[in-house]
Each structure stands twice: as C-alpha cells, then as structure tokens.
Residue frames relative to the residue before (quaternion, step in Angstrom):
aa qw qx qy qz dx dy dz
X 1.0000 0.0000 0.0000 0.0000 0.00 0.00 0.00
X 0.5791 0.5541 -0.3355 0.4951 3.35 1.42 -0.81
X 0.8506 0.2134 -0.2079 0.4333 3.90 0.63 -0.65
X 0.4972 0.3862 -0.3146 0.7104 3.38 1.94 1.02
X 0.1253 0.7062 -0.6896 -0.1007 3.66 -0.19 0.32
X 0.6681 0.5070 -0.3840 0.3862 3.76 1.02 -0.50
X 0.4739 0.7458 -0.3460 0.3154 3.51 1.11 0.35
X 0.3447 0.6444 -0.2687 0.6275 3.33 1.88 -0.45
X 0.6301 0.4462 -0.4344 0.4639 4.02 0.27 -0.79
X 0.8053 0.4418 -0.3395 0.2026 3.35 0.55 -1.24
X 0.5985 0.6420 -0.3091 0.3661 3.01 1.30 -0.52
X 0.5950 -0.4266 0.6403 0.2323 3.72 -1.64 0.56
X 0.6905 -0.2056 0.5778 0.3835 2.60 -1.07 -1.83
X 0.0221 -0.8163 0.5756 -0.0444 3.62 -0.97 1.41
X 0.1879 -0.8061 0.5322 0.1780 3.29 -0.48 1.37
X 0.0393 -0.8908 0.4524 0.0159 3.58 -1.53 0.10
X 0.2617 -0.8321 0.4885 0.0208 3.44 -0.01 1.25
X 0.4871 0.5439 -0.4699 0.4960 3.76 -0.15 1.99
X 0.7610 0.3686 -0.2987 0.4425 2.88 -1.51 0.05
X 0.1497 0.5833 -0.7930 -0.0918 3.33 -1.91 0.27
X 0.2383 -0.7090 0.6618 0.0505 2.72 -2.03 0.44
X 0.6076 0.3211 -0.5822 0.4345 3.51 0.69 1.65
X 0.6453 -0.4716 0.3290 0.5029 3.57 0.93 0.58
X 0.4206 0.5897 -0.5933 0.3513 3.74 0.25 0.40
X 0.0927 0.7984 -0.5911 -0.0676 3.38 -0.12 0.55
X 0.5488 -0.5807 0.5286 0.2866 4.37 -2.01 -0.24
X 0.8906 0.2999 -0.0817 0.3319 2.38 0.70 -1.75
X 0.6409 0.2190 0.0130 0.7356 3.26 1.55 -0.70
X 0.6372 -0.5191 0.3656 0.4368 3.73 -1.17 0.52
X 0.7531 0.5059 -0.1989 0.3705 3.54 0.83 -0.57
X 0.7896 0.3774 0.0361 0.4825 3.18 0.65 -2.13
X 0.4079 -0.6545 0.5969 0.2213 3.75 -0.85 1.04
X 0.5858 -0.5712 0.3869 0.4253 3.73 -0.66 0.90
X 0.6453 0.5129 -0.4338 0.3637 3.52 -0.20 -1.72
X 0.6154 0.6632 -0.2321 0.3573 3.54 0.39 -1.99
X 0.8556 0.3220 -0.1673 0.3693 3.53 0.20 -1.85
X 0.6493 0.5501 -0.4006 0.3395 3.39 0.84 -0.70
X 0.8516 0.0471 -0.0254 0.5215 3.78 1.14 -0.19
X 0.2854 -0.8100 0.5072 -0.0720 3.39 0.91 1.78
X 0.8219 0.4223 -0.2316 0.3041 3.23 0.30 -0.37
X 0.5115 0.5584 -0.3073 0.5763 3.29 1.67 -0.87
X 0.8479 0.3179 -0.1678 0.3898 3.18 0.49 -1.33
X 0.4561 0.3945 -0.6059 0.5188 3.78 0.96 0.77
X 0.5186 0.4938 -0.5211 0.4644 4.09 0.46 -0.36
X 0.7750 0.5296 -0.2499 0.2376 3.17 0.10 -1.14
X 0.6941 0.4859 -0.1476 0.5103 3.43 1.31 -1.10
X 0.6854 0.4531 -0.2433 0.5156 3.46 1.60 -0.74
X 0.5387 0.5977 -0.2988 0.5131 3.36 1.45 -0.45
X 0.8977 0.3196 -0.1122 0.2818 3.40 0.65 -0.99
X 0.2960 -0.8861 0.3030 0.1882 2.71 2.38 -0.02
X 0.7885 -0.3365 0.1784 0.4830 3.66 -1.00 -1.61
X 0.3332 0.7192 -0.4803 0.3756 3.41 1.45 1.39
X 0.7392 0.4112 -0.1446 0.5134 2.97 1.38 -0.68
X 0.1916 -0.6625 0.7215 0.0617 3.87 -1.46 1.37
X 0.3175 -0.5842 0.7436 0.0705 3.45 -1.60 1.31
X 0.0286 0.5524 -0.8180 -0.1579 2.94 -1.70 0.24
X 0.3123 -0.8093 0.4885 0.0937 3.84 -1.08 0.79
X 0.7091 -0.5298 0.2655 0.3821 2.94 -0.71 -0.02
X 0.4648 0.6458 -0.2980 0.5273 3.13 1.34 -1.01
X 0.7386 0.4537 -0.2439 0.4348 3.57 -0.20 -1.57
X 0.6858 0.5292 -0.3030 0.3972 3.73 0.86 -0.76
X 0.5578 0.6733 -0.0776 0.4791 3.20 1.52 -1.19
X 0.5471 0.7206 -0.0439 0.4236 2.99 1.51 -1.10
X 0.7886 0.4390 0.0633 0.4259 2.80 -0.19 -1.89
X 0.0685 -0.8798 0.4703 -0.0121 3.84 0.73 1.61
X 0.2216 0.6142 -0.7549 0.0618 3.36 -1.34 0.86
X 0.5082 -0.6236 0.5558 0.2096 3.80 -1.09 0.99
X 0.7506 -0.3954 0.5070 0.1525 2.66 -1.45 1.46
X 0.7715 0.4662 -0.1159 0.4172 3.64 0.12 -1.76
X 0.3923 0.6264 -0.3229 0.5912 3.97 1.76 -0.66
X 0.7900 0.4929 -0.2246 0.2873 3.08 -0.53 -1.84
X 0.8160 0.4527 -0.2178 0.2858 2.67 0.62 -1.81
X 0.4531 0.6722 -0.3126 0.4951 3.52 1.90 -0.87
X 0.6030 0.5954 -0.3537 0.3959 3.69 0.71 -0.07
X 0.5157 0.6852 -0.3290 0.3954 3.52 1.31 -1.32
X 0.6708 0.4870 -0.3159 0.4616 3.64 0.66 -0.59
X 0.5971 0.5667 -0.4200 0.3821 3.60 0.85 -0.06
X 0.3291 -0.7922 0.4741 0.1985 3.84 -0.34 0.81
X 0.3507 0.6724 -0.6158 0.2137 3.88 0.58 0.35
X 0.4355 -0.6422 0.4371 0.4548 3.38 -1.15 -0.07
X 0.4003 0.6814 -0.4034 0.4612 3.42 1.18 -0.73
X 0.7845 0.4173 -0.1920 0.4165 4.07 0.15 -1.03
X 0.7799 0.4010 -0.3579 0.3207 2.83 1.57 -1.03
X 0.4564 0.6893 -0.3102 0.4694 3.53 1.61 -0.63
X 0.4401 0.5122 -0.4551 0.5803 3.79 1.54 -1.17
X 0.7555 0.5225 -0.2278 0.3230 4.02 -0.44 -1.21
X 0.4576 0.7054 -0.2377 0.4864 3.54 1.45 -0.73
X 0.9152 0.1159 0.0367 0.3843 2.53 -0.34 -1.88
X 0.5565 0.6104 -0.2733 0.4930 3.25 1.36 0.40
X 0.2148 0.8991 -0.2629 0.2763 3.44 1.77 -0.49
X 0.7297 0.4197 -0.0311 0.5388 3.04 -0.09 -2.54
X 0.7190 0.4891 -0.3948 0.2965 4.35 0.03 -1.13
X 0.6403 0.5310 -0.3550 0.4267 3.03 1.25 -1.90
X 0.8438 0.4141 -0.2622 0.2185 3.41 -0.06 -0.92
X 0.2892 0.6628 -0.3803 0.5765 2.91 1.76 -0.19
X 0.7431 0.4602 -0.1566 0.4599 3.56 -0.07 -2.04
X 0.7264 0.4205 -0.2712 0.4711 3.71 0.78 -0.48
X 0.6058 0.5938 -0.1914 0.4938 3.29 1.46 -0.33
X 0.7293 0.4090 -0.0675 0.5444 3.14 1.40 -0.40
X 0.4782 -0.7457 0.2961 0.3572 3.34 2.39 0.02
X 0.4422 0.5931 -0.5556 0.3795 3.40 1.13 0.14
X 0.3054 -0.6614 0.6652 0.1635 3.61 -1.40 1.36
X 0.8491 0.2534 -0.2709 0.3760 3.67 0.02 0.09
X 0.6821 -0.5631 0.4243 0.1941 3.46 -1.37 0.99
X 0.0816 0.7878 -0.5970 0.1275 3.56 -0.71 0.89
X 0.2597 -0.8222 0.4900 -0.1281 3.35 -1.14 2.00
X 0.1452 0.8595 -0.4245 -0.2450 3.22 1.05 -0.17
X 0.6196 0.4741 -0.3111 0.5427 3.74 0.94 -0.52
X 0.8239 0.2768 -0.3136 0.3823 3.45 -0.02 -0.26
X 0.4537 0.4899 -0.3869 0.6360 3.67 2.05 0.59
X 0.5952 0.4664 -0.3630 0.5445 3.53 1.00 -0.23
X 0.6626 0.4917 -0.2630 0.5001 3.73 1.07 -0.36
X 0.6866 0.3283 -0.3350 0.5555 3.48 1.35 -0.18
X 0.6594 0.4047 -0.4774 0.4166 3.51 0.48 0.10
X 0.6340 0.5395 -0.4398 0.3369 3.61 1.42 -0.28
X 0.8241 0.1904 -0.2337 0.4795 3.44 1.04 -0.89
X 0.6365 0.4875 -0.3959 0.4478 3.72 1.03 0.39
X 0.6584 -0.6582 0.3396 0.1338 3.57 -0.15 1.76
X 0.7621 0.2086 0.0514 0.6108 3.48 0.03 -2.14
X 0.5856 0.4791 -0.5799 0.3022 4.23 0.44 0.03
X 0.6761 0.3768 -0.4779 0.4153 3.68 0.79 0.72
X 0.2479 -0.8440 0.4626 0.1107 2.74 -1.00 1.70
X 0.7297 0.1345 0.0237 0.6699 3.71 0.94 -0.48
X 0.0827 -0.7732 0.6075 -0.1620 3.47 -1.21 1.58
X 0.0722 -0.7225 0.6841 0.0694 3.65 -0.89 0.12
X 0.0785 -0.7957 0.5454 0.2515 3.17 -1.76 0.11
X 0.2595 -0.8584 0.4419 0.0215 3.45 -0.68 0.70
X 0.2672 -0.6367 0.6256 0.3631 3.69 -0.81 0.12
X 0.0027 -0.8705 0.4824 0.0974 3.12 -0.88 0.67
X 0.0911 -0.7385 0.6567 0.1226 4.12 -0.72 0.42
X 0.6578 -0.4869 0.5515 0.1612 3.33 -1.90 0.61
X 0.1116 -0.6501 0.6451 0.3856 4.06 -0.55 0.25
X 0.3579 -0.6845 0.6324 0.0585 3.34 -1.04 1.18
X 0.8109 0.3061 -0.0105 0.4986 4.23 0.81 -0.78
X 0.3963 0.6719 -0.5349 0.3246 4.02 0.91 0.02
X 0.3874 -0.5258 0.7083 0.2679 3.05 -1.60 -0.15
X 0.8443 0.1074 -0.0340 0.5239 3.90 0.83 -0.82
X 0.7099 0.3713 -0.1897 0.5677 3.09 1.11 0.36
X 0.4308 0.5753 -0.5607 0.4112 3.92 1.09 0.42
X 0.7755 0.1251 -0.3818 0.4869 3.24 -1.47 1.61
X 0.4880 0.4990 -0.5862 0.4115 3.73 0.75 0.56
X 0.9308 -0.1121 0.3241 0.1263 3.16 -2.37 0.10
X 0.4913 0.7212 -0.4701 -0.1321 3.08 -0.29 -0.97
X 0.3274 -0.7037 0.5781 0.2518 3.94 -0.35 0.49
X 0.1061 -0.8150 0.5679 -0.0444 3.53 -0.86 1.52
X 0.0596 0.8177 -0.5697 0.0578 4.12 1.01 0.53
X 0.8327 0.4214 -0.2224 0.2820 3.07 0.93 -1.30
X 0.4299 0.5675 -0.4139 0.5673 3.79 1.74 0.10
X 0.8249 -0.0800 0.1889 0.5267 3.78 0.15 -1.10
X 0.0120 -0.8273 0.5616 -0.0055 3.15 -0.60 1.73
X 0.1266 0.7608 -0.6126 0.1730 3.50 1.30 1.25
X 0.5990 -0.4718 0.6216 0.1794 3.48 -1.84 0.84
X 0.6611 0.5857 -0.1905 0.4285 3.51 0.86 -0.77
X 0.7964 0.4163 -0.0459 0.4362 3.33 1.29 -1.12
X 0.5516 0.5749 -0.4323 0.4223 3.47 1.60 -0.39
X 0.3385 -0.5496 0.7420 0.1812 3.26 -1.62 0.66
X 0.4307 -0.6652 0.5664 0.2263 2.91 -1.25 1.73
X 0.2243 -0.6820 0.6745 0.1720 4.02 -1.17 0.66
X 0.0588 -0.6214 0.7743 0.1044 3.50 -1.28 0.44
X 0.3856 -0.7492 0.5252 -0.1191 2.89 -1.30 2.24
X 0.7855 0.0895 0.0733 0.6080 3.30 1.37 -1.23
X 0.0231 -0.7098 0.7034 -0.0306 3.88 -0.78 0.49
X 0.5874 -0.6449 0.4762 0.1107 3.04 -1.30 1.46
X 0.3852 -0.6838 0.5484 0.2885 4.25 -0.20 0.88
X 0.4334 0.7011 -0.4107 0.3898 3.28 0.77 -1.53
X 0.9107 0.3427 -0.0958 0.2098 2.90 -0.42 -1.92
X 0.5394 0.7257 -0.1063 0.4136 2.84 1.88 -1.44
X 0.6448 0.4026 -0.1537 0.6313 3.60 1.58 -1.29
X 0.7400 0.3644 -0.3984 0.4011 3.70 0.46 -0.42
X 0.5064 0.6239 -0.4102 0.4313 3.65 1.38 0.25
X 0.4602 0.6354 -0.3481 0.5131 3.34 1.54 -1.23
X 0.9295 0.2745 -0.2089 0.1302 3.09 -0.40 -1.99
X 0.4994 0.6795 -0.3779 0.3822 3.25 2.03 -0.25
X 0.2955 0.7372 -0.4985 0.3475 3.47 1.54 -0.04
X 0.7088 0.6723 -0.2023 0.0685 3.21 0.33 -2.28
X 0.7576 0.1129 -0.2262 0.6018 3.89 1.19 0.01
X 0.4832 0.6973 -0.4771 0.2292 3.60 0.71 1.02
C-alpha cells in the first residue's frame, strides 16, 4: 500500500479476521496471532484501508458460542464440503478440547458468515485503529486511535457481536455438499 497508495481506490470493501482490541490475545497473552506475526504490515494495512476495511477479532470469535457437543453432532453428515469442514478442523478441536474449552471456534468460516450473511452482525463499532509497533507486552496488539484522527473515513469497521443463530445455520447448510 506503501508503494501503491492508489491501490486502496481499487478496492470495495476488505474483510479481515485478526487482531483484538481488549487484550485477549492466542498467540501470546496479548497479541492475536494474524496481527503479531507482522505488526507492521498490518498497522499499514489498517491505516491504509481505513473505512474499507471490516475486522472480526479475536474476541468477537471467542465470543460467538456454539458447543463443542453441536458441532460435533454434525460429523455424521456425509457431504464432502462437512467432511473436509471436519478435516481440517480435527487437529484445533482437540487441541481446544485439551485445553477444556466447551465450545467450538471457526474463525474463517465466522469470517465467511459475516462476509456473505448481511444481518449475522449483530453489534459493530468503528474505530481508528494503529498496530503497537514498540511494547514489550503488547507489540502486535490493537490499539484504538480516535484520539489522533477522528476522520469518518478512517475507522475500521469492528464487529463486536455475530449472531450464533446465524453462524450455526451457515455450518449446517454445509451438511449435504
């Protein structure tokens, strides 16, 4: 974006699944993975793209309950589409079950329902946002900048809340493709 600034014209609307911005961090206690592994791209990226660009965070992903015990009730369904869903999902759950977590978490395929399912966001915010670029505990987090630049133009839309409902009827429509 830095050696394209006119690349930003071309764009619509970029969606993106990273970052959080109450300290809940994955990969580290703090930082959201996507986010930490390259702070820098991704403060260009968020400042570059301003209000072109929707986040889904971690938090919101975290969030967004459906049971372990659900999901798993799916596994019997014989599409391929579910089964490949089940695959590549495999290695987390059990991980995620290893670690006592009771509820199922997708971030890409929740980042697919808020991209192509309108009303499954329930609650949004916008923010300027910047990258910590220099912490000791807190490089590759969030950071919420209103108070540097409170252009309309510049907030990155945040999605705070995503409807399960919606989130599970995306899942199950999976189940004979």
């Amino acid at each position: 974006m830095r050696a394209f600034p006119d690349f930003v014209d071309n764009l619509k609307e970029v969606f993106i699944m990273g970052g959080n911005y109450t300290a809940l961090g994955n990969s580290t206690k703090r930082p959201e993975f996507n986010i930490h592994v390259d702070p820098e791209a991704a403060d260009i990226v968020f400042r570059g793209l301003g209000d072109k660009c929707t986040l889904l965070p971690w938090e919101t992903c975290r969030s967004t309950k459906i049971t372990l015990s659900w999901k798993e009730s799916l596994e019997k369904c014989s599409g391929q589409a579910m089964k490949f869903l089940h695959a590549i999902e495999a290695p987390l759950t059990s991980k995620k079950k290893a670690m006592g977590f009771d509820n199922f978490v997708s971030s890409d395929v929740l980042l697919a329902v808020v991209l192509t399912s309108g009303d499954a966001v329930v609650r949004d915010v916008r923010h300027h946002l910047g990258v910590e670029l220099a912490g000791t505990y807190t490089r590759g987090q969030l950071v919420v900048l209103d108070h540097v630049d409170d252009r309309a133009t510049s907030k990155v839309r945040i999605v705070q809340e995503v409807s399960a409902q919606k989130y599970m009827e995306a899942i199950e429509a999976l189940k004979h493709l």
